[in-house]
Backbone bond lengths (Angstrom), bond angles and torsions (degrees), N, CA, C in turn:
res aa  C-N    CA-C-N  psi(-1)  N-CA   C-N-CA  omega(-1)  CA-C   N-CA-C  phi
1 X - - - 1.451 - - 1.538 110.81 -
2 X 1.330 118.66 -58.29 1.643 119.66 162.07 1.361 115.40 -27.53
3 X 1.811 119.95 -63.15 1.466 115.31 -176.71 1.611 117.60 -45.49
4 X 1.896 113.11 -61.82 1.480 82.57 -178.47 1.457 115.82 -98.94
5 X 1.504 117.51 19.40 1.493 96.20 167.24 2.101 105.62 -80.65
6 X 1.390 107.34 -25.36 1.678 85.17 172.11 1.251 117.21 -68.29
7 X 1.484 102.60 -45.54 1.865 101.62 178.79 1.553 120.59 -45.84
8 X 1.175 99.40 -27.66 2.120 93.07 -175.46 1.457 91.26 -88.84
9 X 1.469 132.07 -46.62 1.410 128.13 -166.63 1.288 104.63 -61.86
10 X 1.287 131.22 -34.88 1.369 129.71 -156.27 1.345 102.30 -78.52
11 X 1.476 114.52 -40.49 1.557 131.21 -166.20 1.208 110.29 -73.93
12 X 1.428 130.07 -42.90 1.645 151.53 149.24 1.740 110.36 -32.12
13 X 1.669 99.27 -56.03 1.782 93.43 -168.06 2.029 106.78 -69.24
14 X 1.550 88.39 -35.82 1.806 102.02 -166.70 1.321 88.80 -58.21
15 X 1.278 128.63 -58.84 1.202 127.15 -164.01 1.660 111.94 -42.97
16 X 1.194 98.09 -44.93 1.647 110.35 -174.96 1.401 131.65 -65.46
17 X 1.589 84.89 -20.90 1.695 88.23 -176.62 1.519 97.53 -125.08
18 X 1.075 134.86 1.93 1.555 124.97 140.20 1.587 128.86 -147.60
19 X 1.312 113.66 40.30 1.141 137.96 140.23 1.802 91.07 58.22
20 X 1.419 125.55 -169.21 1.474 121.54 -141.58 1.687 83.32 -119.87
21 X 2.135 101.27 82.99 1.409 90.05 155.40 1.637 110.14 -120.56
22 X 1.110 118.54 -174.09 1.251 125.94 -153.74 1.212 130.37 -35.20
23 X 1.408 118.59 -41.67 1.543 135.48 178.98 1.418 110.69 -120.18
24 X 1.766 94.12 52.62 1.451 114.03 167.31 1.503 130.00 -42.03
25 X 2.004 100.43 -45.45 1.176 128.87 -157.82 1.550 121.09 -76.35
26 X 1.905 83.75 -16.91 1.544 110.26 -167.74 1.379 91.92 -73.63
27 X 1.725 84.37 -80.72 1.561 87.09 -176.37 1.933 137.09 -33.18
28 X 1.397 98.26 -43.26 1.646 107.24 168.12 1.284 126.36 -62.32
29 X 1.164 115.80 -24.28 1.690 132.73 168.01 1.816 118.10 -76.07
30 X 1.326 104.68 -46.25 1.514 105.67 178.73 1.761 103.14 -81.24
31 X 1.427 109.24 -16.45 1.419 96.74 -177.43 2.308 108.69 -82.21
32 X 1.332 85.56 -41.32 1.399 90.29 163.85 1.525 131.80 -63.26
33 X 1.485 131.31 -23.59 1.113 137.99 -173.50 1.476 92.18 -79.17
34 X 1.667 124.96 -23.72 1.419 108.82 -177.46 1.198 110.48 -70.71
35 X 1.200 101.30 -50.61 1.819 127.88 -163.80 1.558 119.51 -49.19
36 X 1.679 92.03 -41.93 1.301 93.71 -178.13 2.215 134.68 -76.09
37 X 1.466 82.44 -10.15 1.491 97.52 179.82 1.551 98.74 -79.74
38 X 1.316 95.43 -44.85 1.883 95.64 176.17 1.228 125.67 -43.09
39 X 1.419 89.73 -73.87 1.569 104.41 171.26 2.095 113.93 -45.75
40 X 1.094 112.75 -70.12 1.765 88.84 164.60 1.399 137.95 -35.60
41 X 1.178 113.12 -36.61 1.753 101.77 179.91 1.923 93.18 -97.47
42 X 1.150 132.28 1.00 1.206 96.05 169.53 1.373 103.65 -103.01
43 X 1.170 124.86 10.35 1.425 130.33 -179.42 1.575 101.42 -104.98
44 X 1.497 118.63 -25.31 1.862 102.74 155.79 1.597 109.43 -88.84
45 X 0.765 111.89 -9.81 2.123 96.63 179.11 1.170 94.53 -82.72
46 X 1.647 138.98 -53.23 1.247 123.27 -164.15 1.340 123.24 -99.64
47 X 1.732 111.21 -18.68 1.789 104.45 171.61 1.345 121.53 -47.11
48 X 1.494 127.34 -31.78 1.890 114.65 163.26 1.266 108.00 -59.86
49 X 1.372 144.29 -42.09 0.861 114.06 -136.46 1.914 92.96 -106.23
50 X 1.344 110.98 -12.98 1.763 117.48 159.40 1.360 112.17 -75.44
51 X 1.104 117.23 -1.15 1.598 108.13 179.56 1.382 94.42 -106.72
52 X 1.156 148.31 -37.58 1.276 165.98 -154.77 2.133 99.66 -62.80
53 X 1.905 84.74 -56.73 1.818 110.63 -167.69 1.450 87.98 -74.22
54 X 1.519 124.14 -29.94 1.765 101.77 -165.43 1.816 98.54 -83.70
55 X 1.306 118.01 -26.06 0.889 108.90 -164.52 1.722 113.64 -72.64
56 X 1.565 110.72 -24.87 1.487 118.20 -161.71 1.591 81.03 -81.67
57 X 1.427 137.87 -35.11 1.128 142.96 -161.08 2.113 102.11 -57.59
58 X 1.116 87.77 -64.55 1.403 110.46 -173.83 1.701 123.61 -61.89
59 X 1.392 92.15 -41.88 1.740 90.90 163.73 1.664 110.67 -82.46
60 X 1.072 132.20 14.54 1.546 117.58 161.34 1.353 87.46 -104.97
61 X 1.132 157.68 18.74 1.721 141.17 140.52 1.232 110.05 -106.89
């Protein structure tokens, strides 16, 4: 889930802040290679504890 939610986010923000010039691909790639380490460990420290909230969520309906 991390891989392509950074890959579309990353491609979305680059886009935004310098729009589709030449070494687009560059830029979208070095911005994602950051993103994506991020995005994994904050997606293992906190997925227990979001699965935890969806679950208390869901058994009161």
């Amino acid at each position: 889930m991390s891989f392509i939610l950074t890959l579309f986010m990353s491609a979305w923000v680059t886009y935004i802040n310098i729009g589709l010039v030449k070494n687009f691909t560059g830029h979208w790639l070095s911005a994602w290679l950051l993103a994506w380490p991020a995005a994994g460990i904050i997606s293992f420290i906190f997925a227990p504890r979001i699965h935890k909230i969806s679950q208390q969520i869901t058994e009161r309906f």
